[in-house]
Every structure is written in C-alpha cells, then in structure tokens.
Biopython code that builds the backbone (N, CA, C, O; Angstrom):
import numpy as np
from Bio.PDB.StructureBuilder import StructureBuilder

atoms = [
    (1, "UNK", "N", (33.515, -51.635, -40.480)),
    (1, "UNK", "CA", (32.742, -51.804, -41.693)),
    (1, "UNK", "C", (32.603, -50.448, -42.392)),
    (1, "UNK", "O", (32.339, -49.407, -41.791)),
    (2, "UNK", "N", (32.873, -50.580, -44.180)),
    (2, "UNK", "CA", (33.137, -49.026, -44.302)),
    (2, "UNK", "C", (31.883, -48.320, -44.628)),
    (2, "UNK", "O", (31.187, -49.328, -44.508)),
    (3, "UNK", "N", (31.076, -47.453, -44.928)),
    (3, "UNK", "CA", (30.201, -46.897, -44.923)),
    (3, "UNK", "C", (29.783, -47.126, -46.796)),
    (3, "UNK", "O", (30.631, -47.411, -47.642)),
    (4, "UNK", "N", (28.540, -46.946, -47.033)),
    (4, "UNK", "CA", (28.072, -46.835, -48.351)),
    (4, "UNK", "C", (29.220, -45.997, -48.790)),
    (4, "UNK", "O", (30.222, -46.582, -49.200)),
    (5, "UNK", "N", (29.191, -44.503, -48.746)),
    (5, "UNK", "CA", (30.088, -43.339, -49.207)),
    (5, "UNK", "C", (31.679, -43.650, -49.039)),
    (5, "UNK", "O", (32.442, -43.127, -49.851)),
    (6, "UNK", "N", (32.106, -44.329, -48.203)),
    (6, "UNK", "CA", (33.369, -45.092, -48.406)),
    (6, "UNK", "C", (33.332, -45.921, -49.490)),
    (6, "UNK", "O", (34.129, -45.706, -50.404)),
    (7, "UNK", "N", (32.555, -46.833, -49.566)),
    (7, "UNK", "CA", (33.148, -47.817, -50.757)),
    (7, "UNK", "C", (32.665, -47.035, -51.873)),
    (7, "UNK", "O", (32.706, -47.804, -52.834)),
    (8, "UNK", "N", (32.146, -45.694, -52.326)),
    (8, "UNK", "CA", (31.770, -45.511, -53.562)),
    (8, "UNK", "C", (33.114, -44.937, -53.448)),
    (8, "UNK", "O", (33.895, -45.506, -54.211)),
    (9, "UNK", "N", (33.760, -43.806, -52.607)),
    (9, "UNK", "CA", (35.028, -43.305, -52.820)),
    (9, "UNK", "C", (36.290, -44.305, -52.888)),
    (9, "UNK", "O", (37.399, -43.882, -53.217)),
    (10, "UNK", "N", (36.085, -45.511, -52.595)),
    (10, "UNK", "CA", (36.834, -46.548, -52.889)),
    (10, "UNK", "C", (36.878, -47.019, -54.148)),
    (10, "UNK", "O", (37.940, -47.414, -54.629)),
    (11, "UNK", "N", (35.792, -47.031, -54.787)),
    (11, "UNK", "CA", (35.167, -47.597, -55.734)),
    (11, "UNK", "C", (36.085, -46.234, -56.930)),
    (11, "UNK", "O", (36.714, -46.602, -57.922)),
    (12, "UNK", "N", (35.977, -45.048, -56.613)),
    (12, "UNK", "CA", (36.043, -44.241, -57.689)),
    (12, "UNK", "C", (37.833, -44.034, -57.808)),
    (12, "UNK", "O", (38.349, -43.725, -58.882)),
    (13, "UNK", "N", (38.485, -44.211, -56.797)),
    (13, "UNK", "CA", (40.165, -44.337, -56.918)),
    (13, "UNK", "C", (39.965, -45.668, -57.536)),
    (13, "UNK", "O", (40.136, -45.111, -58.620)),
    (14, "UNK", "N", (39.786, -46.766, -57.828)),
    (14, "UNK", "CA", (40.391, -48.161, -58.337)),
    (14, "UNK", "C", (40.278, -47.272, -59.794)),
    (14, "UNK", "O", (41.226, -47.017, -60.538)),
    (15, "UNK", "N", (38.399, -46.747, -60.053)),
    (15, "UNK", "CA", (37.956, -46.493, -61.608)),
    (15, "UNK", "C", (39.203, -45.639, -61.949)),
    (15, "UNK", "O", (39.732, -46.004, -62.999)),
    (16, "UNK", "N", (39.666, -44.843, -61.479)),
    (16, "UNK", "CA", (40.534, -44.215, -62.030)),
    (16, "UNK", "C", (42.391, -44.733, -62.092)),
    (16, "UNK", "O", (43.369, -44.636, -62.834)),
    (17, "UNK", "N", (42.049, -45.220, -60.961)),
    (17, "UNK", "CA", (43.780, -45.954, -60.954)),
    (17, "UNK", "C", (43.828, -47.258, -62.430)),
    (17, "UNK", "O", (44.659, -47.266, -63.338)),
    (18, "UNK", "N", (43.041, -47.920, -62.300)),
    (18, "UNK", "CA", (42.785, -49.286, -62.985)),
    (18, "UNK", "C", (41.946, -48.631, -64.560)),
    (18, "UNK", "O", (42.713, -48.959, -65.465)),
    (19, "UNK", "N", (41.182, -48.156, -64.947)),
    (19, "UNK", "CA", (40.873, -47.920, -65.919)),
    (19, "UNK", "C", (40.641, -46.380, -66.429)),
    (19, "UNK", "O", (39.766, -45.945, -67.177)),
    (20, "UNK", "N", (41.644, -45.749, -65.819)),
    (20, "UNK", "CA", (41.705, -44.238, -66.090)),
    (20, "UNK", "C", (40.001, -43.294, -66.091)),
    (20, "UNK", "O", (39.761, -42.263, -66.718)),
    (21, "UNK", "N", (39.252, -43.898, -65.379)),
    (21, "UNK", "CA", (38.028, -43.006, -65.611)),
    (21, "UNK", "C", (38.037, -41.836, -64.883)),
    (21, "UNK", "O", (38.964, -41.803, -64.074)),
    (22, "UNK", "N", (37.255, -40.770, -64.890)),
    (22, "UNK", "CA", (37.098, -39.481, -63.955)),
    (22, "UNK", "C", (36.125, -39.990, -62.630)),
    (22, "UNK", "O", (34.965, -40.352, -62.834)),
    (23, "UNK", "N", (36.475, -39.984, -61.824)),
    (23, "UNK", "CA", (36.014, -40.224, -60.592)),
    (23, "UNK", "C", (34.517, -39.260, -60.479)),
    (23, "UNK", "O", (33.569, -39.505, -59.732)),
    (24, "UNK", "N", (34.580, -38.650, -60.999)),
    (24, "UNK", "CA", (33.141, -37.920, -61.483)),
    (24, "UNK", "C", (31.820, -38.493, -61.968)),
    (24, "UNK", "O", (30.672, -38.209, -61.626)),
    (25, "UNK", "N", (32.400, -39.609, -63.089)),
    (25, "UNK", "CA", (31.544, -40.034, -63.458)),
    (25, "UNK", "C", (30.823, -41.242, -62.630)),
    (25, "UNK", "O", (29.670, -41.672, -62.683)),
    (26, "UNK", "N", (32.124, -41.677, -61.727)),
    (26, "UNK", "CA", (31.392, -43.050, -61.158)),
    (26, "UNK", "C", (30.690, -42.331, -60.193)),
    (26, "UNK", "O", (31.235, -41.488, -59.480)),
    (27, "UNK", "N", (29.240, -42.685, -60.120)),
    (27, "UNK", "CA", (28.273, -42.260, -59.017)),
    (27, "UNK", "C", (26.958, -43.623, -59.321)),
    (27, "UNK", "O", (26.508, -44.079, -60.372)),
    (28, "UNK", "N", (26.702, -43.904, -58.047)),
    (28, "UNK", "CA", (26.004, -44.746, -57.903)),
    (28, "UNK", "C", (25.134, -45.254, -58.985)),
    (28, "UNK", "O", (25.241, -46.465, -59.177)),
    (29, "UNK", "N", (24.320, -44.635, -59.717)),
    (29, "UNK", "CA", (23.467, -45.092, -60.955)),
    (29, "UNK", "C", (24.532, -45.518, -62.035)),
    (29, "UNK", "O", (24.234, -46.366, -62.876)),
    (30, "UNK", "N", (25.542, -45.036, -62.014)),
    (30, "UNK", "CA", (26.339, -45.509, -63.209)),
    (30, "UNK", "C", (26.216, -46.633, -63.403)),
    (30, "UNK", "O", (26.485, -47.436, -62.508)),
    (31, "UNK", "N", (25.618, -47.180, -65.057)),
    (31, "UNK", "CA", (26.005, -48.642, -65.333)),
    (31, "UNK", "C", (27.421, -48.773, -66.066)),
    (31, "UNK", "O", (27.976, -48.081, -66.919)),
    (32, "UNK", "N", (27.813, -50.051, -65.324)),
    (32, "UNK", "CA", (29.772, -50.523, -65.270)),
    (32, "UNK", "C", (29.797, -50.710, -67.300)),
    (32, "UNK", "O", (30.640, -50.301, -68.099)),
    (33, "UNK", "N", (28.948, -51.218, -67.457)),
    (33, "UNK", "CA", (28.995, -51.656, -69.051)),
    (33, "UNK", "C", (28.605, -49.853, -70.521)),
    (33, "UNK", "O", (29.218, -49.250, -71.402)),
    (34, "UNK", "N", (27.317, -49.821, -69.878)),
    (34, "UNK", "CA", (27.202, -48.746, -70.858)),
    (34, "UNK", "C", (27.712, -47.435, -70.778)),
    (34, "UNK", "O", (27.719, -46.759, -71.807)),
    (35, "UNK", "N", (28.342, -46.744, -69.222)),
    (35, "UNK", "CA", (28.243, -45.470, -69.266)),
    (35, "UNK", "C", (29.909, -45.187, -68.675)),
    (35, "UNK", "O", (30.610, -44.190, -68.853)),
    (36, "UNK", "N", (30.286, -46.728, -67.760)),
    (36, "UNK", "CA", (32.059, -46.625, -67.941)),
    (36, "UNK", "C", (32.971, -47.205, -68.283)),
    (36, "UNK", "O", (34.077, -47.293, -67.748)),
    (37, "UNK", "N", (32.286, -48.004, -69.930)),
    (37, "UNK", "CA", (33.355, -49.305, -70.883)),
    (37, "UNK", "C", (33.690, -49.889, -69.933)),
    (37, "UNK", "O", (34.900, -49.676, -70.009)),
    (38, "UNK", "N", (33.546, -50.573, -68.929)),
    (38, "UNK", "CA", (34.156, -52.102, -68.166)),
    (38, "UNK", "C", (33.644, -53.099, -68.944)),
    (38, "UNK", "O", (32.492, -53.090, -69.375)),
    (39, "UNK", "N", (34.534, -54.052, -69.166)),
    (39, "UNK", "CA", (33.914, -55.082, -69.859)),
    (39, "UNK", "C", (34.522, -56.248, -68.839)),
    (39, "UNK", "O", (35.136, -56.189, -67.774)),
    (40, "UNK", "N", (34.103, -57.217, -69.592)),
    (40, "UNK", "CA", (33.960, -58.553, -68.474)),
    (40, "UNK", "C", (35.631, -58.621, -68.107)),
    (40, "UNK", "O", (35.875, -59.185, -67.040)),
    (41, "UNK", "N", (36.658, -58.173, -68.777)),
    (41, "UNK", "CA", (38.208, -58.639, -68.385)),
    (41, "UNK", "C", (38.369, -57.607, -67.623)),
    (41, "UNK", "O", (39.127, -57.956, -66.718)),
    (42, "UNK", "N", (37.948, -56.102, -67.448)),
    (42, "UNK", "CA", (38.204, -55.293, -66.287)),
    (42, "UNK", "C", (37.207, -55.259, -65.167)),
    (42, "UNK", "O", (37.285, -54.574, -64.148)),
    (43, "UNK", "N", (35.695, -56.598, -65.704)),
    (43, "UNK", "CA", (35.394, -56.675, -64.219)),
    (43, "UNK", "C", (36.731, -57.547, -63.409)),
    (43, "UNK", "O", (37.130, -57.348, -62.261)),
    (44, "UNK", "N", (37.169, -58.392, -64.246)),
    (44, "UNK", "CA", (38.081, -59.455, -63.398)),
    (44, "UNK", "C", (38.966, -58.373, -62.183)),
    (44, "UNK", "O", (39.108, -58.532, -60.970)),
    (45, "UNK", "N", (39.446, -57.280, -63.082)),
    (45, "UNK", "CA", (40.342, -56.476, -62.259)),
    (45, "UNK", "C", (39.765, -55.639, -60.811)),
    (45, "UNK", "O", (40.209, -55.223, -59.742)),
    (46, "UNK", "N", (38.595, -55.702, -61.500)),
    (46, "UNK", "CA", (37.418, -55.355, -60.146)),
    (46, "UNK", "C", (37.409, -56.129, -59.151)),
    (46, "UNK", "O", (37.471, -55.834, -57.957)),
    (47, "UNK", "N", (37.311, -57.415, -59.778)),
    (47, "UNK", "CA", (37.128, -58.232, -58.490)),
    (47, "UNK", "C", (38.865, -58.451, -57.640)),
    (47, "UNK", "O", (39.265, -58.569, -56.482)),
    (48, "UNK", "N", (39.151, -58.432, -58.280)),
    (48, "UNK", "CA", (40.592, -58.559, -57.370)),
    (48, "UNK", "C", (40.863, -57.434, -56.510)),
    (48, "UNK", "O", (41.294, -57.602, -55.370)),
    (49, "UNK", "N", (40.645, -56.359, -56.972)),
    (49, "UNK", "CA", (40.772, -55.311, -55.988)),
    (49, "UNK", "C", (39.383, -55.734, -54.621)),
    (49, "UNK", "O", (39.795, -55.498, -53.485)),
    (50, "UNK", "N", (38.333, -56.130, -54.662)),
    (50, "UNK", "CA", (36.849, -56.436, -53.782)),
    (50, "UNK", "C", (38.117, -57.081, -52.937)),
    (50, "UNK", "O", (38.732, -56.551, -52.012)),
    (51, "UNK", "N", (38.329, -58.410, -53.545)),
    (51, "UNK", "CA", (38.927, -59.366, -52.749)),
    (51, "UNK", "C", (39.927, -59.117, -51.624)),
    (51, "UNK", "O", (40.124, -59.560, -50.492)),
    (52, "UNK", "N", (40.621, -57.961, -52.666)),
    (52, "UNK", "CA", (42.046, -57.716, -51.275)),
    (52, "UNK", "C", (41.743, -56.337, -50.360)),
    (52, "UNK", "O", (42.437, -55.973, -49.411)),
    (53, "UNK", "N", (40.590, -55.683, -50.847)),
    (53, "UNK", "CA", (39.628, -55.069, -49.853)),
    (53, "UNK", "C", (38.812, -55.434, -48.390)),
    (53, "UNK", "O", (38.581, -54.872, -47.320)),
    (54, "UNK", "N", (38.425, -57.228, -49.294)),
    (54, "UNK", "CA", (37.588, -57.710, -48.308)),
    (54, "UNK", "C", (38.393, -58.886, -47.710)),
    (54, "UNK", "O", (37.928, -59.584, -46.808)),
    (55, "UNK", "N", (39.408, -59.046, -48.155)),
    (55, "UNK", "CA", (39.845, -60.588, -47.702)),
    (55, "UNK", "C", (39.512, -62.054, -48.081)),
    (55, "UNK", "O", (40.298, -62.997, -47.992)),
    (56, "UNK", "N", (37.944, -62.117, -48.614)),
    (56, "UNK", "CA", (37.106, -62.863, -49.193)),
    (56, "UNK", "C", (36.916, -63.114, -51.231)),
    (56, "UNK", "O", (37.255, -62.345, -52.132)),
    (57, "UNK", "N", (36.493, -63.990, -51.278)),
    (57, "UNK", "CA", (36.482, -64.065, -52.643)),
    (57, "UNK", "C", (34.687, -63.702, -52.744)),
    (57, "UNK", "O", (33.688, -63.715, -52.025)),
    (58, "UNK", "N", (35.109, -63.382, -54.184)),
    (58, "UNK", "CA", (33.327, -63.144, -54.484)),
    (58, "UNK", "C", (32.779, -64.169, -55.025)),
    (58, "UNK", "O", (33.450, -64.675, -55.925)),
    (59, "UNK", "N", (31.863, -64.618, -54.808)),
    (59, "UNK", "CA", (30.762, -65.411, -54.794)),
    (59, "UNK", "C", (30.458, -65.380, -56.612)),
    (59, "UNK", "O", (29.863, -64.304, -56.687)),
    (60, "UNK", "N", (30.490, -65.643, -57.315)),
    (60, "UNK", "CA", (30.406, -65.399, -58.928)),
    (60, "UNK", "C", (28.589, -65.983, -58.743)),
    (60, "UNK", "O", (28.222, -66.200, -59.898)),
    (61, "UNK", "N", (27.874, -66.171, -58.152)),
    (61, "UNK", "CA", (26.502, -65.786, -58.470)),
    (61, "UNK", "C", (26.177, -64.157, -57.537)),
    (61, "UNK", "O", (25.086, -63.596, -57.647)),
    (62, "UNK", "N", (27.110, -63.685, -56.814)),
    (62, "UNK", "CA", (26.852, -62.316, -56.456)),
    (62, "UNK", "C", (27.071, -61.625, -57.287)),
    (62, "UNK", "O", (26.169, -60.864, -57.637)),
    (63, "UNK", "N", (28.431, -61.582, -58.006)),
    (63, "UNK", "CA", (28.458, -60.744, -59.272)),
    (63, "UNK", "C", (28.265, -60.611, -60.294)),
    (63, "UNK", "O", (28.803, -59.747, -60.987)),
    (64, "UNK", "N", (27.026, -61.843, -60.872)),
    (64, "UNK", "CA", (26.363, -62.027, -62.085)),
    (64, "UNK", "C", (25.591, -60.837, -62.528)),
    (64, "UNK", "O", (25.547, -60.274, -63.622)),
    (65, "UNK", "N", (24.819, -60.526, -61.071)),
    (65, "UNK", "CA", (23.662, -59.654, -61.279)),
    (65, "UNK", "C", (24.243, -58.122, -61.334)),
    (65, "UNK", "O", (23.450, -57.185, -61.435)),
    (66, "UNK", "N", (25.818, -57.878, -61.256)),
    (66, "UNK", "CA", (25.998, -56.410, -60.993)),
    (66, "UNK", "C", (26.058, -55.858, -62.445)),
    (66, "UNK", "O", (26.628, -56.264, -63.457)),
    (67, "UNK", "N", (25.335, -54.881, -62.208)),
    (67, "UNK", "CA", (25.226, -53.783, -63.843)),
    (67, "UNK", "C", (25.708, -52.610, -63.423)),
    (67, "UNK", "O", (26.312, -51.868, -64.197)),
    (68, "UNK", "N", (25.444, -52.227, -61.821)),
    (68, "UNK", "CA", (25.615, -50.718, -61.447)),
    (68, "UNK", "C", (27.249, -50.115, -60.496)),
    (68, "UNK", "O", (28.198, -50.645, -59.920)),
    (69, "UNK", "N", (26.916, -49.154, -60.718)),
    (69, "UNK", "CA", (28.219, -48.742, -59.094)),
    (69, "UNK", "C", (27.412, -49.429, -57.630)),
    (69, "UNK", "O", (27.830, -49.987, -56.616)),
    (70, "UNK", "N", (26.134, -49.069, -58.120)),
    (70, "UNK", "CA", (25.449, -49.373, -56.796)),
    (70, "UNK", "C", (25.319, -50.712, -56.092)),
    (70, "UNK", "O", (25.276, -50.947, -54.884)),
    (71, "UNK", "N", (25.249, -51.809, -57.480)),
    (71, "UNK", "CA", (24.947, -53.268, -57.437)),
    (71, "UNK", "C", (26.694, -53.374, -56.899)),
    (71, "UNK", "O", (26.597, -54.370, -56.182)),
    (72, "UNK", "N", (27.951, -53.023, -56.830)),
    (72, "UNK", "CA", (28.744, -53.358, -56.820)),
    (72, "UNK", "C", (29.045, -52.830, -55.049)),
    (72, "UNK", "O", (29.780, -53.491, -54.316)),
    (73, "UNK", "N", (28.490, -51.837, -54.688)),
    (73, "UNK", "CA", (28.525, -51.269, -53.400)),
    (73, "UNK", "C", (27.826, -52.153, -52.395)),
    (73, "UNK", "O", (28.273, -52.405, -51.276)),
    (74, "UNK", "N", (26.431, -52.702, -53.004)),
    (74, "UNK", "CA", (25.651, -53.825, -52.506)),
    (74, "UNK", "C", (26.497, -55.132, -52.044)),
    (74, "UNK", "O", (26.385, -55.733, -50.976)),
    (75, "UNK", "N", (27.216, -55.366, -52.931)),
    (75, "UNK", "CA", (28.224, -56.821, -53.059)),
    (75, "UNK", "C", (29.261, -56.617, -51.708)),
    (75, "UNK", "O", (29.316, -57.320, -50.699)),
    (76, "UNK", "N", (30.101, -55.340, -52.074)),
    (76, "UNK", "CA", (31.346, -55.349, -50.748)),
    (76, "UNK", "C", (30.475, -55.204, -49.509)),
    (76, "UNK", "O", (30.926, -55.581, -48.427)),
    (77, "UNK", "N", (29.163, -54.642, -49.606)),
    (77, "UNK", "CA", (28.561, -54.508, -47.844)),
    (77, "UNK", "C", (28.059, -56.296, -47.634)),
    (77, "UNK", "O", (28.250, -56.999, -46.642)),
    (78, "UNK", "N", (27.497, -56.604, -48.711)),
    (78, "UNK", "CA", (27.285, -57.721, -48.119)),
    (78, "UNK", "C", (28.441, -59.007, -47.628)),
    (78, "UNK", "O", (28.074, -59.933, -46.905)),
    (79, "UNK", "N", (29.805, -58.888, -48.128)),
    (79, "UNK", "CA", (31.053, -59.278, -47.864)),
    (79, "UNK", "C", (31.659, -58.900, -46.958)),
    (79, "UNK", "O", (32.502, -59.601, -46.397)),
    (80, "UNK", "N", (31.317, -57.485, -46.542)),
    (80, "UNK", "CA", (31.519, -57.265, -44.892)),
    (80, "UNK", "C", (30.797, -57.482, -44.081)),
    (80, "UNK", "O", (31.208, -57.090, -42.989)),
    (81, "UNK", "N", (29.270, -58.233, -44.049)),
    (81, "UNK", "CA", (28.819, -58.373, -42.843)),
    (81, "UNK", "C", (28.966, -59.994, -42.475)),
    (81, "UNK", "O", (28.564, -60.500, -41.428)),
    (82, "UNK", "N", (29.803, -60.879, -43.847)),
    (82, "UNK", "CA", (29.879, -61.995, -43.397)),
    (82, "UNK", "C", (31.544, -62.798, -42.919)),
    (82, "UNK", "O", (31.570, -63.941, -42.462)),
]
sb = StructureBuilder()
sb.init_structure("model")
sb.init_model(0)
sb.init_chain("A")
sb.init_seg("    ")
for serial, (resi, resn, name, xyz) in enumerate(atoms, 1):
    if name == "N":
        sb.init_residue(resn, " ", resi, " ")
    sb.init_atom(name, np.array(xyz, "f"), 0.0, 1.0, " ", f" {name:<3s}", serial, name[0])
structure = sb.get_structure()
C-alpha cells in the first residue's frame, strides 16, 4: 500500500505527463479546478490513470466530492484498503 507521499509523487508525474503542469505546483491544498485548470474531461484522464494504478474502478460518488490533490490522495488510499 503506497504511502500518502507516494501517491502525491504519483499524483505530480501524471500532472505533468498528462497535462503539462509543474510538479511544484501540485501539493496537497491545491484545488484540481481553480489553481491547476483540470476540468471535468481531464478529470476523466485522472481517473484512468487511479484505475490502472489501482486495478479498481472509481466509485463516481467518491469522486464527486474531489476539489483537492488531497481529496484525490483520500480516494486512491481508500481504493487500496479495499
């Protein structure tokens, strides 16, 4: 199971592979909408990367509520403990 600090460094290679961001900016408080332009068609790309991370599909009432890096770190731990 990977650690909080794993999936944010997981989290910050996709931001940059998949939507060219600086891995700098993604840090936990970051909101996905106001502070790193994701919009709902590059959450899709988000979730596909979760999926072939976790093996599992996401739950679309788990990822209603994500606004943050953090809400999104919340989601893959809770997909690894089930």
């Amino acid at each position: 199971m990977a650690t909080q600090q794993e999936i944010l460094n997981q989290l910050r290679d996709w931001m940059e592979e998949l939507f060219e961001i600086d891995p700098a900016k993604v840090q936990m408080e970051a909101h996905l909408y106001n502070d790193l332009d994701i919009d709902s068609i590059d959450a899709v790309d988000l979730i596909v990367k979760i999926r072939a991370l976790t093996g599992q599909q996401i739950k679309p009432e788990d990822f209603k509520s994500v606004r943050t890096i953090a809400d999104v770190v919340v989601v893959i731990e809770k997909m690894q403990i089930n």
